[in-house]
C-alpha positions as CSV (number, residue, x, y, z in Angstrom):
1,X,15.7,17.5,-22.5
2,X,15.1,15.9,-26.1
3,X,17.3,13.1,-25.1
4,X,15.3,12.3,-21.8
5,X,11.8,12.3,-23.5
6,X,13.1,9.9,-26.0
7,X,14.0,7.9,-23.1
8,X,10.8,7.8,-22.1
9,X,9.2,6.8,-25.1
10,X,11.3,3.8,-25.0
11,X,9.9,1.0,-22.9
12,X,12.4,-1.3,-24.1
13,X,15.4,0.1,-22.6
14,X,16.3,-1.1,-19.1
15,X,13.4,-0.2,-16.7
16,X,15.2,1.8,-14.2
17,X,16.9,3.9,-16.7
18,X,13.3,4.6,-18.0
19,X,12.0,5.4,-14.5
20,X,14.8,8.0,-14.0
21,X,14.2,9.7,-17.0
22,X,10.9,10.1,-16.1
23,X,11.2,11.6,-12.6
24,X,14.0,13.9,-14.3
25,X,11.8,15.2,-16.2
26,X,9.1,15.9,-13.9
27,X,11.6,17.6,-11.2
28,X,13.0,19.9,-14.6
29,X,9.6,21.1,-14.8
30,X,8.1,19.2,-17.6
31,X,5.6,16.9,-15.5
32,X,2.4,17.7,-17.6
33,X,4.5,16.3,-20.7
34,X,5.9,13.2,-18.8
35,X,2.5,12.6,-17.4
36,X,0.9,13.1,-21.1
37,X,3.4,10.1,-22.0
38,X,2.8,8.0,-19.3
39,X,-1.7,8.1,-19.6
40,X,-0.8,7.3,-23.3
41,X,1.3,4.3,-21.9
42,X,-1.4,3.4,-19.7
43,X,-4.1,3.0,-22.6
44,X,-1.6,1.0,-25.1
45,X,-2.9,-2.4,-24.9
46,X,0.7,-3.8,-26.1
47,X,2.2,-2.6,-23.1
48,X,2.3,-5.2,-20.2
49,X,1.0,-5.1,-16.4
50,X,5.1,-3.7,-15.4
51,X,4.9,-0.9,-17.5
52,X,1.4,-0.2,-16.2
53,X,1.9,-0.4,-12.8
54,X,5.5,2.0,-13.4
55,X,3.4,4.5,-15.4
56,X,1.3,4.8,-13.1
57,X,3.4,5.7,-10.1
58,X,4.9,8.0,-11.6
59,X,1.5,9.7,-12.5
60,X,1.3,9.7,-8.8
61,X,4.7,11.1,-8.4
62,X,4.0,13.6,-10.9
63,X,0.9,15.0,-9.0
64,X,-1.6,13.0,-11.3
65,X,-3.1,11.2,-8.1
66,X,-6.7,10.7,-9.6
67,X,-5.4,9.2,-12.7
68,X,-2.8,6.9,-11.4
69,X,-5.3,5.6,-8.7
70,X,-7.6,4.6,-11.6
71,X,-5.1,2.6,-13.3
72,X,-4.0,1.0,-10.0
73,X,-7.5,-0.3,-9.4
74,X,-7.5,-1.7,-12.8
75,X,-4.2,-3.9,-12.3
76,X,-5.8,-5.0,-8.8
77,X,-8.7,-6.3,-10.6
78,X,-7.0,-7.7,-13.5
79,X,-7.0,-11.9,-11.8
80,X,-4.4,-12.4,-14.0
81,X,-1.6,-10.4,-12.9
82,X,1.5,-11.4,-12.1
83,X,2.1,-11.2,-8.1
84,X,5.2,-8.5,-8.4
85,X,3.2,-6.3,-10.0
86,X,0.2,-6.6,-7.6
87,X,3.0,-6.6,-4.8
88,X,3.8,-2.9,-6.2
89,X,0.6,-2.0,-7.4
90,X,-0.2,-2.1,-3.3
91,X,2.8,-0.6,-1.9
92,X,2.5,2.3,-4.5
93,X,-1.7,2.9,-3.5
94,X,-0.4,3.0,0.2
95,X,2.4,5.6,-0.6
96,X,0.0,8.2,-3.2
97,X,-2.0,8.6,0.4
98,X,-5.4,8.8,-1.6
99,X,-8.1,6.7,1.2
100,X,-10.9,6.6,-1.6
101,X,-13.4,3.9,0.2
102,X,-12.6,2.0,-3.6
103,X,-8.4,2.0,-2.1
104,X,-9.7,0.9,1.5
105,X,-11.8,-1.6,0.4
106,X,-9.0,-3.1,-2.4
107,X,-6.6,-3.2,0.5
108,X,-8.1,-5.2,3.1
109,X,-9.6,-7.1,0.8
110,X,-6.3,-8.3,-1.1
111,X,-5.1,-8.5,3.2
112,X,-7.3,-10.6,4.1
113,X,-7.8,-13.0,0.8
114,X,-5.9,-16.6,1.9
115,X,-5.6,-17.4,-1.9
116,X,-3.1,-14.0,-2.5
117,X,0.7,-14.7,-2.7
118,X,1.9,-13.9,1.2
119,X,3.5,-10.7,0.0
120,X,1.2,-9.1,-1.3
121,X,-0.9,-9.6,1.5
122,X,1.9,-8.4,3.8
123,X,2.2,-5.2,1.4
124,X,-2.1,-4.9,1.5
125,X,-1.8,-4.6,5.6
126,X,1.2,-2.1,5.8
127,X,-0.6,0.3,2.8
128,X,-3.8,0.2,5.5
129,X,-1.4,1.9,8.2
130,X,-0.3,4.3,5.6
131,X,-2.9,5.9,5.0
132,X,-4.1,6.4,8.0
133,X,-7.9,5.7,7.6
134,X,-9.1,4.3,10.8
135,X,-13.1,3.6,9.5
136,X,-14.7,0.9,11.3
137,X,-13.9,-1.7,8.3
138,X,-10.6,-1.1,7.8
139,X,-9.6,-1.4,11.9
140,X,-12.2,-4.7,11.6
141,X,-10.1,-6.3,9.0
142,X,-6.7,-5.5,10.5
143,X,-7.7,-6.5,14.0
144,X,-9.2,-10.1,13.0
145,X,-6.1,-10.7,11.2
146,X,-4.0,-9.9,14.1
147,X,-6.2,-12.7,15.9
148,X,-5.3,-15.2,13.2
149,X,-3.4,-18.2,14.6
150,X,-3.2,-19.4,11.0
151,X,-2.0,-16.2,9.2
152,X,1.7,-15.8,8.5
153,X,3.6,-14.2,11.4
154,X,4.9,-11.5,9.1
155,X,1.5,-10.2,7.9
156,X,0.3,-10.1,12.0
157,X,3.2,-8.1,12.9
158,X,2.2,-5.4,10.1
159,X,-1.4,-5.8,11.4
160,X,-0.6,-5.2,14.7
161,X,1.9,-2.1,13.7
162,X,-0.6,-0.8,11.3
163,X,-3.3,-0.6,14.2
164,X,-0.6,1.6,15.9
165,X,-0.1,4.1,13.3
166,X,-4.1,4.1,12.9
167,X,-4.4,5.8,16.8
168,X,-7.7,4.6,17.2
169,X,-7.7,3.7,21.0
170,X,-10.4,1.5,20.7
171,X,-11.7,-1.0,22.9
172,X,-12.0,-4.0,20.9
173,X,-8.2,-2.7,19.6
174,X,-6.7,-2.6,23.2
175,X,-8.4,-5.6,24.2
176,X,-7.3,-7.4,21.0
177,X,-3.5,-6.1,20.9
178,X,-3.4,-6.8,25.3
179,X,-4.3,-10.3,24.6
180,X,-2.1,-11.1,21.8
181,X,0.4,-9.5,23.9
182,X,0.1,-11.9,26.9
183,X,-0.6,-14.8,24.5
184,X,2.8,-17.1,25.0
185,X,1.8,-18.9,21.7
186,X,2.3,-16.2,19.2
187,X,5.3,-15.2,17.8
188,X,7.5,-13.0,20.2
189,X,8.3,-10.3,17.4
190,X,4.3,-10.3,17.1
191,X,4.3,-10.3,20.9
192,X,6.3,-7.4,20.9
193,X,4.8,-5.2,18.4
194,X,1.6,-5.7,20.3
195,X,2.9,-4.3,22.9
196,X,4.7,-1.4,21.7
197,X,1.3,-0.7,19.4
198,X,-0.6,-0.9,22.6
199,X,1.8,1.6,24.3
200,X,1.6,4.1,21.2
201,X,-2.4,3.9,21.5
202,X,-2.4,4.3,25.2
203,X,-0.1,7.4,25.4
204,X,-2.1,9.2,22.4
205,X,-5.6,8.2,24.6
206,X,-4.2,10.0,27.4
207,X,-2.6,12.4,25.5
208,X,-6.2,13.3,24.2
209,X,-7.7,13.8,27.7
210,X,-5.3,16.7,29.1
C-alpha cells in the first residue's frame, strides 16, 4: 500500500501508471487518503491543467463529487487551457452525473461557442444527454444546434441523439427532429439519428399515456 501512495505522490511518472495507482487505492479502501492527495494536487499551483483535470476525476471517482465539480468549473474557465484538457474536463462533468444549473449552463455554453476546438464542442453536446436534464435551456440549445446548417455534422448527430436520451416529447422537439429528418440536405447519419431520436420520443409519449 506504501508503494502505491508513493505512486501517487509522483506526478512525474507516466500518467496512466499514476491514474491506476490511484483508483487501486480507492477500490483497497483508502479513498479518503487518495482523495486527501489529489485536493492537495488540485491547489499546487506548479501542477499543470492535466494533472488538474486527472485529479479531479478521480475525486469524482472516489465519491468526492462536490469537490471535483469545483475544480472542473475552474479548468472550464481558465481561457487558456489547452483543448485536450477542456476536451476531458467535459466528458468527465457529463460522466460524475452532477446537473448543478453552474454544469448545464458550462455545457451548452462551451456546445454552442463557434470559437471552441470542434471536439470539445462535440464532447459539450453528448455530456448534455448524459445527464439527463431536460430544462427548457438546455433542450433550447441542443435543438437550435441540431437546426444548424453550418455546424459540423458530428456535433448535430450528438445533438439530435442527446435530445433522444433527454425524453422530452416536446413539440418544438418532434417538429424540429421530423423536419431534419425529411430534410434531403442534411447529412444521412444526421438524417437517421433524427429519426431513430424521434422514434425513441414517440414510443416513451405513448408509453406515458397507457
Amino acid at each position: 500500500m506504501l508503494g502505491l501512495l508513493d505512486l501517487v505522490r509522483d506526478t512525474n511518472i507516466d500518467f496512466w501508471v499514476w491514474f491506476n495507482a490511484v483508483q487501486a487505492l480507492g477500490q483497497l479502501g483508502h479513498a479518503d487518503e487518495v482523495a486527501n492527495i489529489m485536493l492537495g494536487l488540485t491547489h499546487d499551483k506548479r501542477m499543470g491543467n492535466w494533472v488538474y483535470s486527472a485529479a479531479a476525476e478521480a475525486l469524482g471517482q472516489l465519491g468526492h463529487v462536490e469537490e471535483a465539480i469545483a475544480v472542473l468549473l475552474s479548468l472550464v474557465s481558465n481561457k487558456g487551457i489547452e483543448f485536450g484538457v477542456l476536451r476531458s474536463v467535459v466528458q468527465t462533468l457529463g460522466q460524475l452525473g452532477h446537473s448543478s444549473d453552474a454544469v448545464l449552463s458550462s455545457l451548452f455554453d462551451l456546445a454552442q461557442n463557434k470559437g471552441v476546438d470542434g471536439e470539445v464542442r462535440l464532447a459539450a453536446a453528448r455530456a448534455l444527454g448524459q445527464l439527463g436534464h431536460a430544462d427548457e435551456a438546455v433542450l433550447s440549445s441542443l435543438l437550435s444546434l441540431t437546426g444548424n446548417s453550418e455546424a459540423d455534422d458530428q456535433l448535430r448527430l450528438a445533438a439530435v441523439q442527446a435530445l433522444g436520451q433527454l425524453g422530452r416529447a416536446d413539440e418544438a422537439i418532434l417538429s424540429g427532429l421530423l423536419a431534419l429528418a425529411r430534410d434531403k440536405d442534411v447529412q444521412a447519419g444526421v438524417r437517421s439519428a433524427a429519426y431513430q431520436s424521434l422514434k425513441a420520443l414517440l414510443g416513451e409519449a405513448e408509453g406515458e399515456k397507457r
